[in-house]
N, C-alpha and C positions, 0 to 999 in steps of 0.2 A: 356417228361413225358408220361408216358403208363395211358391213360385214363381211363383202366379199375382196374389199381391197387387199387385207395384209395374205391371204392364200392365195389370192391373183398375183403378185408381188412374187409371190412364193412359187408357184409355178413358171411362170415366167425366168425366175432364176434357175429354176432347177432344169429348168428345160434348155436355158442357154450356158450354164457353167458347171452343174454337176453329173450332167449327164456326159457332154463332151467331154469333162475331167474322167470318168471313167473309163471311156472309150481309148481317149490317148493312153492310158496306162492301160489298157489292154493290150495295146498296139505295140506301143514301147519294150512289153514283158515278152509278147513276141518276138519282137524285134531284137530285141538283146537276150534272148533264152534264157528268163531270168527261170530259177526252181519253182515248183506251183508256190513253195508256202512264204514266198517274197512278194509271189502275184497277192495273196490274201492276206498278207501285212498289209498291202498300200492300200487294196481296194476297205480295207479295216479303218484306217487310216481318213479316206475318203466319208466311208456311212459315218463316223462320228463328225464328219464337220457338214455334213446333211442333219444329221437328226441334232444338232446345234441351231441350225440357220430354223429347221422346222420349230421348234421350239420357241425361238426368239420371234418367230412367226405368230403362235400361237398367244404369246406372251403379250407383242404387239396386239393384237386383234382385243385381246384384253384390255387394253389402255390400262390408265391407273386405276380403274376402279368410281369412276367420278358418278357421283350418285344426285350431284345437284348441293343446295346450299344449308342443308339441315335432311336428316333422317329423324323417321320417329320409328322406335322399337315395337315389337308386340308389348311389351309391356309399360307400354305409355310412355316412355322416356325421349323426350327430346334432345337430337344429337347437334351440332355443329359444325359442319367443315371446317378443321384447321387450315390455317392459310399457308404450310409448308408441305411441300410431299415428303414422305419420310421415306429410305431409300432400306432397303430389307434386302439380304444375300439369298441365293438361292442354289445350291451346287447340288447337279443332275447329274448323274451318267453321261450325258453330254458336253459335263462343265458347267461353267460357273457365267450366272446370272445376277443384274442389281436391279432389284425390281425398283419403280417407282410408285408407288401410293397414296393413293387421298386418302386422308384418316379422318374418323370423326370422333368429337370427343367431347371437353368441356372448356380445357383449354390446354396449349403446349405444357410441357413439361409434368403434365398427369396423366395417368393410366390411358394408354387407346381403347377405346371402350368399343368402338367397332370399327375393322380395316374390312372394307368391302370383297377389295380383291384377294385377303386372306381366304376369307370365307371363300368367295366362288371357287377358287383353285385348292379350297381344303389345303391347304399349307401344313408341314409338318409346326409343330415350335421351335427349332433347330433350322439350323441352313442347311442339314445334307435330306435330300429327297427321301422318302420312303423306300422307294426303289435299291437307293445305295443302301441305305443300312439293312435293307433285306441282304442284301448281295452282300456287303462289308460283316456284318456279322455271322452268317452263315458260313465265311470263310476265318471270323476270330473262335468258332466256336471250337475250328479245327487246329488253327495256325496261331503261333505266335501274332500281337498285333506288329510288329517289322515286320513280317513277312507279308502279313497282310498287305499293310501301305506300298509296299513294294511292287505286290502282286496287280495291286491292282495299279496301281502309275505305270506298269508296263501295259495292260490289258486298254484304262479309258485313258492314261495320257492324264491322271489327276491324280495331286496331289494330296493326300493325305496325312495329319501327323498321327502318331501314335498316339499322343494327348486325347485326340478327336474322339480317335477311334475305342477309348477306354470310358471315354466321356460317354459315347455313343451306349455302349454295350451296357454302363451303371445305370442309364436313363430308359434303357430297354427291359432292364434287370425289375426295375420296379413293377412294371406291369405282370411280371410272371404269378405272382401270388394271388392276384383277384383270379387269372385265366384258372391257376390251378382249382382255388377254390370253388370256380364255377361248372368244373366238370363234373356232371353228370353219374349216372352208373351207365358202360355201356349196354346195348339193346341184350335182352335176356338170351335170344337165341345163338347170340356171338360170344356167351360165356362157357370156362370152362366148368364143371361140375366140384371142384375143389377148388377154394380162396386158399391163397397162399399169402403169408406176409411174412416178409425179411427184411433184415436189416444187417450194417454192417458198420465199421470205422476204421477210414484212412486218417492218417496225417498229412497237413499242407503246412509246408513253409511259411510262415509270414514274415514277412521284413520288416527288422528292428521290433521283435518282441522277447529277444536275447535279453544277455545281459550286458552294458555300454562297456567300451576300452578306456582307462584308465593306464594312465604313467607309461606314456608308450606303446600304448595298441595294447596292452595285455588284458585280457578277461578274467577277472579271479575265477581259479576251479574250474578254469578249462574249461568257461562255457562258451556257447557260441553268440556272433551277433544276432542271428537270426532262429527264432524258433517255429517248431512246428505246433500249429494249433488241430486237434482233432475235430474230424468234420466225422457226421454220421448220417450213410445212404442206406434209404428207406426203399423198399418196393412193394406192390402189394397186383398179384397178377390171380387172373383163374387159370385151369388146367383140366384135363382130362386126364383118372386113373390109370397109370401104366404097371400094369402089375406084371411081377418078374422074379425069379428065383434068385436066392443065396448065391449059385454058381453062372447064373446069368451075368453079373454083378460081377464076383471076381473075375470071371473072362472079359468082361468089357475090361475092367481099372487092369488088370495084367496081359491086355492087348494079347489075346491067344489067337496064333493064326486060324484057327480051322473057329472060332466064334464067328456066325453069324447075327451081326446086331439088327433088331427089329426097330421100324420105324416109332418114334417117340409124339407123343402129343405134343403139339408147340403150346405156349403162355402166351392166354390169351389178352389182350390189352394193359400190356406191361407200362405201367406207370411208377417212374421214379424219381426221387429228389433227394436231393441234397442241401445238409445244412451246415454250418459253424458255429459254434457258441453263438448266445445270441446276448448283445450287451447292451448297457443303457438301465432305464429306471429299474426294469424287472429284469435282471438274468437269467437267462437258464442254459442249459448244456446244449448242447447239439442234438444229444439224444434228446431229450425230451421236446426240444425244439421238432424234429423229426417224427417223433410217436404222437403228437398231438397233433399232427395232419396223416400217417399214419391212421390213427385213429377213425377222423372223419372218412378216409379213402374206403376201408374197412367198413363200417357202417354203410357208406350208399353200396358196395357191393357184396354185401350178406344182408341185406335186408332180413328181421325175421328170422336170423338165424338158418334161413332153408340149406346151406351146404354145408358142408364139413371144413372145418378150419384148421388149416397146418401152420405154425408159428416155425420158420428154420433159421436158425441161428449159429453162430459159434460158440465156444464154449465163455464168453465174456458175462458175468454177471448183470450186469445193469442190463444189457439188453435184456436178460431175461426178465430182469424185475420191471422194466418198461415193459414186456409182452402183457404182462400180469397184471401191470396198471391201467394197460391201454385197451386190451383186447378183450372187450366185452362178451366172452363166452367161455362157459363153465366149460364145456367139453371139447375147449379145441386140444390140440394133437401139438406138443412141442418138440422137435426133429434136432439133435444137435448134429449139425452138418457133418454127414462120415468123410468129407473132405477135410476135417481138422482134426478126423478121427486115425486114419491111416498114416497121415505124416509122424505121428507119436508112435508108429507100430514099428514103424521102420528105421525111427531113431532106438527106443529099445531094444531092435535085430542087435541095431548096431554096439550098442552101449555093451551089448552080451556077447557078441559072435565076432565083433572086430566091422571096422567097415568095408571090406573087402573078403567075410569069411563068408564060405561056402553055405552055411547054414542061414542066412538073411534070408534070402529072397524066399526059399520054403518056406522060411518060421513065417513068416510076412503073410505069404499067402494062406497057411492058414489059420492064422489068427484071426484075418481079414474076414475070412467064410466065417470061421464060428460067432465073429462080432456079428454080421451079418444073420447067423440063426438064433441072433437072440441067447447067445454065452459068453456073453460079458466076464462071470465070473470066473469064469473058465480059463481066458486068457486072462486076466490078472492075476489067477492064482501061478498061473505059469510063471509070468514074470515074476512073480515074488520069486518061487520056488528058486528059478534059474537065477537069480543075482544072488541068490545064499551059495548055490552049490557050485557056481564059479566062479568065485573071490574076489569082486572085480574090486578096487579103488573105491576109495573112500568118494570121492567126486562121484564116479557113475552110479555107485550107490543112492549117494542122494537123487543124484540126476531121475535112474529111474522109480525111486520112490515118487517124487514129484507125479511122475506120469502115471505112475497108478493109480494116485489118490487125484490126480484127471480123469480117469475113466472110471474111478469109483464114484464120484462127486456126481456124474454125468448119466448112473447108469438110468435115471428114470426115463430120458429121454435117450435112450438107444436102442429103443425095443427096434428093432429094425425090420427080425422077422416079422410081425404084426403090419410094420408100413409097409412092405413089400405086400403080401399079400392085398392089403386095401389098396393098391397102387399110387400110392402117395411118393412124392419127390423126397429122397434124403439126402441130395446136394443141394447149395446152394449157390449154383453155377450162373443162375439169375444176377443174384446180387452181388459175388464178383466178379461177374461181363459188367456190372454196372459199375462198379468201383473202379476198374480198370479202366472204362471208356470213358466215366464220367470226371474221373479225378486224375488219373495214373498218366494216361494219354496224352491230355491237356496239359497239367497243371504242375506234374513232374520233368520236368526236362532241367538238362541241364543250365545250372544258371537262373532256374524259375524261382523270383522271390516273389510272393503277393504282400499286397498288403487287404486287412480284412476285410473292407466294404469292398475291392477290387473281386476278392477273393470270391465271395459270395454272391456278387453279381454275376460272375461267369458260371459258377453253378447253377444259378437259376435260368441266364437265358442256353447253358449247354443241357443242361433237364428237357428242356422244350423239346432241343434239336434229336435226342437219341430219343426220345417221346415219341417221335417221328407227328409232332403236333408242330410244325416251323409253320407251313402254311397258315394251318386254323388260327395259330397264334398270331403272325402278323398281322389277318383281318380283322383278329377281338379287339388287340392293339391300338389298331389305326382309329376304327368307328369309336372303341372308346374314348379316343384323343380328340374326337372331331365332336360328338357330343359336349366336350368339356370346352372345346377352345370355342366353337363354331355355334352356339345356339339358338343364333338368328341368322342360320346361313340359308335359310326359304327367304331372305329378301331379297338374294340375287340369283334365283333360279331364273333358268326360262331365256326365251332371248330378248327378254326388255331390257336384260342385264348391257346388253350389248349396245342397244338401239339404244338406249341414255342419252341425250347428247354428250361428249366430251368436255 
């Protein structure tokens, strides 16, 4: 084969029909005063039926792959030419290609043990190109998969199902575990000074883990068809000490005009994931499925123990008792997030003062400072005090009983003054940005049922994306893929591959 034929081919076309195709529609768009963004539909319109033709060029110039009448492997194996080409899909950005190929093997109707042309062109194992599923899934991470498919059949004029595209992202989804597991601690001088680790648990939908309809659609006991399975996101980031006052704190959380807020240290290589129960021979919870990488995250970035360890959590028991089982240090620091702390301050205003009584918003605020200076007891004695001397209801009675023996249950971990001074985080604004963007965002919409392998696919390759690891990720990906499928792809490097005869 003459190397230079199918791009001589190729230029020659483009010089005699794609060039001119674009020039009359320059002319044309003049000509008729079409708006600029009708001019850049067609010339859009145009590049994808060039970088088709190029393509098909390139493909061309490839032939089938024909390697001659027997291959021998590195490792001694003698191949032989099957005497059918086996015809392979290929769908690019550009559309949709049927490759032709010489296979070699032992005989039809047994494993291809090596496709020449596979190898030289690095082929995904799928029909949609690398390229698309970078682009298709970077856009399922965000979008529903219909909107996806839609988006993109208006954008390259390709069709996609949603089947594909869910096939695509479970097939994407497996590779996330080795990537995660292979990273690293990042470099020392880009760490913060304090390891944080947090956790936290949403609930997701899953389809048909209800209970089934029975004698006309009815569900005994009002349950539903569809249940929610709890999923539970891990983070584990460093930071740099922001130390800050009692009334620092309350003026930031009761937004006081004349507070000026001081710049905050950002989290530094925030890494997080998400899990669902995890089922099959060995079950485990989510949580634990989560603390047990957790764990390992922790480990490569405390090496030795050398920083200070903050565990922030809500007031959920297991997570704590996962902190305890997971976190390898006697002296880390356990933070119960004063975000889960103030929503309870503010329901006891209310449960006391009415929710519209003038007395809220004071009592609130300083109850909020004294939590804050490390007088816990202080305000819970209050609340007791106040729900005896103003008679409320047998309900809000209990109601704020409950809430006290939560902030009494809770009082080890709210030494606050202590963390303020050491400049230590006591929200955990981390891992509900991550809850929200990783689960809430996605995975709550209206109408969203998963089911659980679907489910947990998308948290692993949506972890990647807000990771901001998409790139790194695609290229461990691909070369790992190509290692596996391709291990004797050095027999078509180089350009003999080409000069081969036909």
């Amino acid at each position: 084969m003459n190397i230079a034929d199918p791009q001589t081919v190729l230029k020659m076309e483009l010089q005699q029909t794609a060039v001119p195709q674009i020039l009359d529609w320059l002319s044309a768009s003049i000509q008729a005063g079409r708006p600029l963004h009708e001019v850049e539909g067609g010339l859009w319109d145009l590049l994808l039926q060039i970088g088709h033709r190029a393509l098909a060029a390139l493909l061309d110039q490839h032939g089938t792959g024909e390697l001659g009448e027997g291959v021998t492997l590195p490792d001694g194996r003698e191949l032989r030419r099957l005497p059918e080409l086996h015809t392979r899909r290929y769908i690019s950005i550009f559309g949709v290609f049927q490759l032709q190929r010489t296979v070699y093997g032992s005989r039809e109707g047994q494993a291809l043990e090596f496709v020449p042309l596979d190898n030289r062109l690095q082929l995904p194992p799928g029909d949609f190109s690398y390229l698309l599923q970078d682009w298709d899934q970077s856009l399922a991470v965000e979008q529903p998969f219909g909107q996806v498919s839609q988006a993109m059949a208006r954008i390259l004029k390709l069709q996609q199902s949603v089947d594909s595209l869910e096939a695509m992202n479970r097939q994407m989804s497996r590779e996330v575990g080795w990537f995660r597991d292979l990273q690293g601690s990042p470099p020392a001088a880009e760490e913060g000074q304090i390891v944080v680790v947090t956790a936290d648990c949403k609930g997701i939908v899953i389809r048909g883990q209800g209970t089934p309809a029975v004698c006309g659609g009815q569900r005994p006991g009002g349950r539903r068809a569809n249940q929610k399975r709890m999923a539970t996101v891990g983070a584990v980031y460093t930071v740099d000490p922001h130390v800050r006052t009692p009334e620092d704190v309350v003026a930031a959380l009761f937004r006081d005009p004349d507070y000026q807020a001081q710049p905050q240290p950002e989290p530094c290589h925030k890494r997080v994931w998400a899990s669902l129960p995890s089922e099959g021979d060995h079950p485990q919870s989510s949580i634990e499925v989560v603390f047990d990488w957790l764990w390992w995250e922790f480990a490569q970035r405390n090496p030795q123990l050398q920083r200070p360890t903050v565990c922030l959590c809500d007031g959920q028991d297991t997570l704590w008792q996962a902190c305890d089982d997971s976190i390898m240090d006697e002296d880390r620091v356990e933070i119960l997030d004063l975000l889960h702390v103030t929503p309870r301050l503010w329901t006891g205003a209310k449960l006391l003062f009415g929710d519209k009584g003038k007395e809220v918003v004071p009592s609130v605020r300083q109850w909020v400072l004294q939590v804050l200076e490390g007088r816990i007891e202080t305000v819970i004695r209050t609340l007791r005090r106040l729900g005896k001397e103003r008679g409320r209801s047998a309900a809000k009675k209990k109601a704020l009983a409950r809430l006290c023996s939560y902030l009494h249950k809770n009082r080890p971990r709210m030494r606050y003054d202590a963390y303020l001074r050491a400049g230590y985080p006591i929200a955990s604004g981390v891992i509900e940005g991550a809850c929200r963007h990783l689960i809430k965002d996605r995975m709550e919409r209206a109408g969203m049922h998963w089911t659980l392998a679907g489910a947990q696919a998308m948290l692993n390759v949506r972890s990647v994306w807000i990771g901001n690891q998409w790139q790194e990720f695609q290229k461990v990906r691909i070369e790992r893929e190509w290692e596996r499928l391709y291990p004797h792809r050095q027999l078509v490097e180089g350009e003999a591959f080409f000069t081969h005869p036909a």
